[in-house]
C-alpha positions as protocol buffer text, in pm:
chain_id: "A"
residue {
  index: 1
  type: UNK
  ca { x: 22887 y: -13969 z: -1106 }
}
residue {
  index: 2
  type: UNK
  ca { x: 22868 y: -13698 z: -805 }
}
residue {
  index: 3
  type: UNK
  ca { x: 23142 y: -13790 z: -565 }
}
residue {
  index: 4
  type: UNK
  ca { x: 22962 y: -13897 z: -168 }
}
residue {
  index: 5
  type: UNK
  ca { x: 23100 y: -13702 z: 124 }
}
residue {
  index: 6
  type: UNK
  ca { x: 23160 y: -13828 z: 414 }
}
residue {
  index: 7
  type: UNK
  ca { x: 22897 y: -13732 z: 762 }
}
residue {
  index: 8
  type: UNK
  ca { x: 23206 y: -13736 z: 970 }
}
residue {
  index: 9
  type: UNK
  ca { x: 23442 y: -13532 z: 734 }
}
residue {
  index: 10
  type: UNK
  ca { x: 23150 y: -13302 z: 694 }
}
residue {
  index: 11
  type: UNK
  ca { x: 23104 y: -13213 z: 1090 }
}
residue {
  index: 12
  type: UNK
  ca { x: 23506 y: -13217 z: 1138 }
}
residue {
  index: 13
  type: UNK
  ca { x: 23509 y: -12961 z: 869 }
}
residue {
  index: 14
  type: UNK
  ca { x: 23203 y: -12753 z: 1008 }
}
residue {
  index: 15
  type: UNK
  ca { x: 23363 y: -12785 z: 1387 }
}
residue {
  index: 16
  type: UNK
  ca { x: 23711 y: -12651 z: 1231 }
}
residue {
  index: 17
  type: UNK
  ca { x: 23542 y: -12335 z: 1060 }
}
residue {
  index: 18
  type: UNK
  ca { x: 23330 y: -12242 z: 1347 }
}
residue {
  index: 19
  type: UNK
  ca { x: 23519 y: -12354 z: 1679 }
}
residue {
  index: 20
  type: UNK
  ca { x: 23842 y: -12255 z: 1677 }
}
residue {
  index: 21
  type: UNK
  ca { x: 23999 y: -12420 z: 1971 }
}
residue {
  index: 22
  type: UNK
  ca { x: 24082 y: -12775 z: 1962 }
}
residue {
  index: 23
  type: UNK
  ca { x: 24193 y: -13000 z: 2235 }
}
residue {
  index: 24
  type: UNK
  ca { x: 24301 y: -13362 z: 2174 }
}
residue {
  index: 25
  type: UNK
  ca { x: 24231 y: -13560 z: 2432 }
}
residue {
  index: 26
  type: UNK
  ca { x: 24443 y: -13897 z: 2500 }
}
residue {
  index: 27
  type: UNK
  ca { x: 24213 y: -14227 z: 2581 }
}
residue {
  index: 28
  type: UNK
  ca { x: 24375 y: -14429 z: 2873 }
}
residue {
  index: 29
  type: UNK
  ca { x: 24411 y: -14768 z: 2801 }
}
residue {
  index: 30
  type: UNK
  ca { x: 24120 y: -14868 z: 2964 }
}
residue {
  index: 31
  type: UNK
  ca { x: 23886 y: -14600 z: 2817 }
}
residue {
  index: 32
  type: UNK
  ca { x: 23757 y: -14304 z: 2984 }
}
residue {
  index: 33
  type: UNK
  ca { x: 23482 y: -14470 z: 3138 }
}
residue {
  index: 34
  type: UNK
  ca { x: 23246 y: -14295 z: 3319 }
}
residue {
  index: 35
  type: UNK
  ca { x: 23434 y: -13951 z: 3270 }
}
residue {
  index: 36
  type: UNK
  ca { x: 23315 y: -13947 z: 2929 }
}
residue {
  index: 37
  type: UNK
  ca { x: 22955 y: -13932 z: 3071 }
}
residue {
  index: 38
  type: UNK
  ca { x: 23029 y: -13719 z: 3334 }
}
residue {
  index: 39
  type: UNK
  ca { x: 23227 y: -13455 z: 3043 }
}
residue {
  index: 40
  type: UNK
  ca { x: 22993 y: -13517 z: 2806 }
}
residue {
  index: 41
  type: UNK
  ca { x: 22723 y: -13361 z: 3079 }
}
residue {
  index: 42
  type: UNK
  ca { x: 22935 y: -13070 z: 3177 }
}
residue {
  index: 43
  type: UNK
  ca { x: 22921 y: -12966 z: 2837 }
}
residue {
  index: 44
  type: UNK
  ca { x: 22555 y: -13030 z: 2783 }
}
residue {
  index: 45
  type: UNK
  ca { x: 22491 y: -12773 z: 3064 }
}
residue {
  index: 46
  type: UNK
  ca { x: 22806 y: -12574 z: 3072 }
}
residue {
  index: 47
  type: UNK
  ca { x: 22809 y: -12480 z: 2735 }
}
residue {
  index: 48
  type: UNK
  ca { x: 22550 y: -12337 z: 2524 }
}
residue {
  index: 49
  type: UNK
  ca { x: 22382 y: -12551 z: 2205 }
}
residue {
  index: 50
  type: UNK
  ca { x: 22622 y: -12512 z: 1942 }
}
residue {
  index: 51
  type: UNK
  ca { x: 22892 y: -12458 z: 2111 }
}
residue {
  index: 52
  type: UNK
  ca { x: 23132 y: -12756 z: 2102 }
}
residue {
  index: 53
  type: UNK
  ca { x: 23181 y: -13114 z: 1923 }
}
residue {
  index: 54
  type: UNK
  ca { x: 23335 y: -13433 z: 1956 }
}
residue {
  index: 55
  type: UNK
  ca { x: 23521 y: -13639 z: 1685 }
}
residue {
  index: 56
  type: UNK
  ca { x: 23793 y: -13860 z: 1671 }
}
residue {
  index: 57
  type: UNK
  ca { x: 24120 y: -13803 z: 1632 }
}
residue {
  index: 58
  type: UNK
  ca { x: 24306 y: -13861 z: 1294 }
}
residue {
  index: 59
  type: UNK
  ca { x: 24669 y: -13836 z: 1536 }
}
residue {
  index: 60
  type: UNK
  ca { x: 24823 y: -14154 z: 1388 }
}
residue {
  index: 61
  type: UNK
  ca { x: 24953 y: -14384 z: 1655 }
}
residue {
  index: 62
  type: UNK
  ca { x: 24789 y: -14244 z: 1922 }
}
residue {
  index: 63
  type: UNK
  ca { x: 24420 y: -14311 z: 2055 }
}
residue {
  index: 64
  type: UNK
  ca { x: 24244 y: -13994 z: 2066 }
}
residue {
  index: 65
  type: UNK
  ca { x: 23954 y: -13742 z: 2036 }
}
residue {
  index: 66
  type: UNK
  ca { x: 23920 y: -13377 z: 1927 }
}
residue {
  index: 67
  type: UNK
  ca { x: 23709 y: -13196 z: 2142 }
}
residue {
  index: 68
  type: UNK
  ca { x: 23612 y: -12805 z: 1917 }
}
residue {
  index: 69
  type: UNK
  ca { x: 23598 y: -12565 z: 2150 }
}
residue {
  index: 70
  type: UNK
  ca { x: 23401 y: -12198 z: 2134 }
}
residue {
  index: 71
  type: UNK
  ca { x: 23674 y: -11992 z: 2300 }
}
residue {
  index: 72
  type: UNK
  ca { x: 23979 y: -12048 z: 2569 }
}
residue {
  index: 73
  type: UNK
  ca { x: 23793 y: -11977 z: 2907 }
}
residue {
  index: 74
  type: UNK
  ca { x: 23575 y: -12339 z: 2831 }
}
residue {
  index: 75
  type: UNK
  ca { x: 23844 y: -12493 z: 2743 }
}
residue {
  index: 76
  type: UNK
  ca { x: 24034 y: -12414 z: 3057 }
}
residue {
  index: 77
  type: UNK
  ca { x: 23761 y: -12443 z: 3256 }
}
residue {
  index: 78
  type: UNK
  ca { x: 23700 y: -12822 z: 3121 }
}
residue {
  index: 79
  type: UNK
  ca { x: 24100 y: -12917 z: 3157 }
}
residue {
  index: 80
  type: UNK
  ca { x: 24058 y: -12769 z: 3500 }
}
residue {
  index: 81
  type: UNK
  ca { x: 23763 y: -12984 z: 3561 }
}
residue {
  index: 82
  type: UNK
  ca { x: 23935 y: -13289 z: 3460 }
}
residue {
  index: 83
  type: UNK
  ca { x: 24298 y: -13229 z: 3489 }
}
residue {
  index: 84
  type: UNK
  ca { x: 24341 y: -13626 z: 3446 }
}
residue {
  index: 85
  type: UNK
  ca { x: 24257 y: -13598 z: 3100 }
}
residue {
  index: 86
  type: UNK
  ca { x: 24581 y: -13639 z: 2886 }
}
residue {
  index: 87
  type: UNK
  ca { x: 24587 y: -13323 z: 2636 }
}
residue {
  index: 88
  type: UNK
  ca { x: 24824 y: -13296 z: 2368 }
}
């Protein structure tokens, strides 16, 4: 019997081999709200096709998201951009 992987531990694994920064970003109690539109379109047009992805977090205890990252400069420019946004 061939062994099923799993869609989501198949694009964290591609997104760890090809994007090697990772921020984990913290959800506030009441969500992110409409930040998480407004990021998700910064990214959309600030960074090219290809270029990022975002999963959940397996941090245990903590309710979070990875967001795989190209290089530094987009990631500093996005924590920058939304300096609210509880990194660990």
């Amino acid at each position: 019997m061939q062994r099923r992987t799993n869609p989501l531990d198949d694009r964290r694994r591609k997104a760890e081999e090809t994007l090697p920064v990772r921020l984990t970003i913290r959800t506030p109690p009441l969500g992110l709200g409409q930040a998480l539109n407004d990021m998700l379109r910064w990214l959309e047009v600030e960074v090219p096709k290809g270029g990022y992805d975002w999963l959940p977090s397996r941090v245990r205890g903590m309710d979070a998201t990875h967001l795989y990252l190209r290089d530094l400069g987009t990631a500093h420019a996005f924590v920058e951009r939304w300096p609210m946004v509880g990194l660990r």
